[in-house]
C-alpha positions in Angstrom: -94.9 69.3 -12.3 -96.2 68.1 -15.8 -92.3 67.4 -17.0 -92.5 64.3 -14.0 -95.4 62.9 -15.1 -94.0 62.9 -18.8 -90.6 61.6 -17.8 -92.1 58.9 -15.3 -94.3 57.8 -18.3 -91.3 57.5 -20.3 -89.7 55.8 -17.8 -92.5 53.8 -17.5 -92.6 52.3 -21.1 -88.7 51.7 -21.3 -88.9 49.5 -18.4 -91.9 47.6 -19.3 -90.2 47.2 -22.8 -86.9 46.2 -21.3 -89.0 43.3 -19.3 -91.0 42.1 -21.9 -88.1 41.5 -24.4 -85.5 40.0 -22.1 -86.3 36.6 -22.9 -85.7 37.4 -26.7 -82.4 39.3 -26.1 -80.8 36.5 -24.0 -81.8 34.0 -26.6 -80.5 36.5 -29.2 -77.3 37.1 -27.1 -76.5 33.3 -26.3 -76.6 32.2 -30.1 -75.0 35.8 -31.1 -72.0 35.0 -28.9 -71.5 31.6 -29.5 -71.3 32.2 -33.2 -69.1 35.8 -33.1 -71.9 37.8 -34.8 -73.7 40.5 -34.1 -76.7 40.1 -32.1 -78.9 42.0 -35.1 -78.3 39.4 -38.0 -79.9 36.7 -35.0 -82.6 39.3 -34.7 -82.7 38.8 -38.4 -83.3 35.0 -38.5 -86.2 35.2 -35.6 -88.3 37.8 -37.3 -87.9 35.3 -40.1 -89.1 32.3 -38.7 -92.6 33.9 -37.6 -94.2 34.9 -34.2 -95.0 31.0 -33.7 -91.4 29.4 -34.2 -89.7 32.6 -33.1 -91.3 32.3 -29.6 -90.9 28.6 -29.2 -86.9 29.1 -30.5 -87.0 32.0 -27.9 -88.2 29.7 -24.6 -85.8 27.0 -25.7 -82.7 29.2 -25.8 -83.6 31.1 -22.7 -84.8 28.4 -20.6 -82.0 25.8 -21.2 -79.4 27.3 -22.9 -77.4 26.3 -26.0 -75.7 23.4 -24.7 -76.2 21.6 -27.7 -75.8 23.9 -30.0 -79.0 23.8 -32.1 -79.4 27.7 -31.8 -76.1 28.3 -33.6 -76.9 25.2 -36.2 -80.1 26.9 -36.2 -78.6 30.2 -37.6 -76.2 28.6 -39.9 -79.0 26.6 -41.6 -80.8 30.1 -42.1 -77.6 31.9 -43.4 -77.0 28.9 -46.2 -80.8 28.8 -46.8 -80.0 32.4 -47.9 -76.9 31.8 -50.0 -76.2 28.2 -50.6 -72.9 28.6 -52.3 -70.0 26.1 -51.6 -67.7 28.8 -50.2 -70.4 30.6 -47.9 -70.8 26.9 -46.3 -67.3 26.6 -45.9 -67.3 30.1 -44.5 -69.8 29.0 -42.1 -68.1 25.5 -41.1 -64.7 27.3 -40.3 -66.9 29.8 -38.1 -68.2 27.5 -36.7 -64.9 25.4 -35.9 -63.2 28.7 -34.6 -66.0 29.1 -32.0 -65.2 25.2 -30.4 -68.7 24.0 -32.3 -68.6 20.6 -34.5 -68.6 21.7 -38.0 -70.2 18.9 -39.1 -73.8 18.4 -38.6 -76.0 15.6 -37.6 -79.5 14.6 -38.2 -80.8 15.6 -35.0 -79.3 19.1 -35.1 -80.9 19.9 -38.5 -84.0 18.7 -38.4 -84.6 20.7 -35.3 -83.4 23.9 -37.5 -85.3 23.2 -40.2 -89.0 22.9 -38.1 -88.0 25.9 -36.3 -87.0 27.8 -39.7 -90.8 26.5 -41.7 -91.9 29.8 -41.6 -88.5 31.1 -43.5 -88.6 28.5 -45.8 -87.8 25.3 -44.8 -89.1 21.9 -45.5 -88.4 18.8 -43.2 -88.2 17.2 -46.6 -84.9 19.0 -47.4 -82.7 17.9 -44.5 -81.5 14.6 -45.8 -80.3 16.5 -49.0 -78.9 19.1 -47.0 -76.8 17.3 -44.8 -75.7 15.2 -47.6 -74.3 18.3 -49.1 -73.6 20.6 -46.1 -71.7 17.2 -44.6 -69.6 16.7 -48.0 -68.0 19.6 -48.4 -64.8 20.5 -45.9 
C-alpha cells in the first residue's frame, strides 16, 4: 500500500513538472528546429538571458511562433556574442541559409535580440556596429 502512495507522488511531480515547463520546451523546440541544433545549447542562451527576458522570449515564441524569425536571430546573436570570429559568423550565416532563413540581418531583427539578450551581455548601443559587421561579411 505505501509503494502507491510513493509512486502516485512520483507520478505526481513529473506531471506537474511536465505542465509547468511546456511553454519553455515549445519555445526551446521551435527555435531548436528551425536552426538544426540541439534543443540544450537553446536551453543554454535562455538561462543566459535571466528569469525576466527568458520568460518574456518564452511567451513570445510559444504564443505566436517564429514566423519572423527573431528566435533563431535571437540565438545567432548569442552564439557570435560568444565567439565573434569572422568564420563562426560565416558558420552561422550558411546555417542559417541551409535552414530557408535570410542570412542577412536587419535592424529590426537585432535589436529585438539584443533587448532580449541584456542580461547576457548585450547593449542596444552595439547593434548598429554589429550589423555593420555581421552584414559585411558573406
Amino acid at each position: 500500500m505505501d509503494w502507491y502512495i510513493v509512486a502516485a507522488g512520483i507520478f505526481g511531480i513529473f506531471v506537474i513538472y511536465k505542465l509547468s515547463t511546456a511553454k519553455t520546451r515549445k519555445a526551446a523546440n521551435t527555435v531548436a528546429s528551425s536552426l538544426g541544433v540541439k534543443r540544450y545549447f537553446v536551453d543554454q542562451m535562455l538561462r543566459a538571458m535571466g528569469a525576466e527576458r527568458g520568460k518574456m522570449f518564452v511567451s513570445t515564441i510559444a504564443s505566436w511562433g517564429d514566423k519572423e524569425n527573431h528566435g533563431a536571430y535571437t540565438f545567432v546573436v548569442y552564439q557570435i556574442m560568444k565567439n565573434d570570429s569572422e568564420q563562426n559568423i560565416k558558420w552561422w550565416k550558411s546555417k542559417l541559409s541551409e535552414n530557408n532563413i535570410e542570412p542577412n540581418m536587419d535592424y529590426g531583427a537585432a535589436e529585438t535580440a539584443f533587448m532580449f539578450l541584456r542580461d547576457a551581455g548585450a547593449s542596444i548601443g552595439q547593434v548598429d556596429e554589429f550589423l555593420r559587421v555581421y552584414n559585411s561579411i558573406s
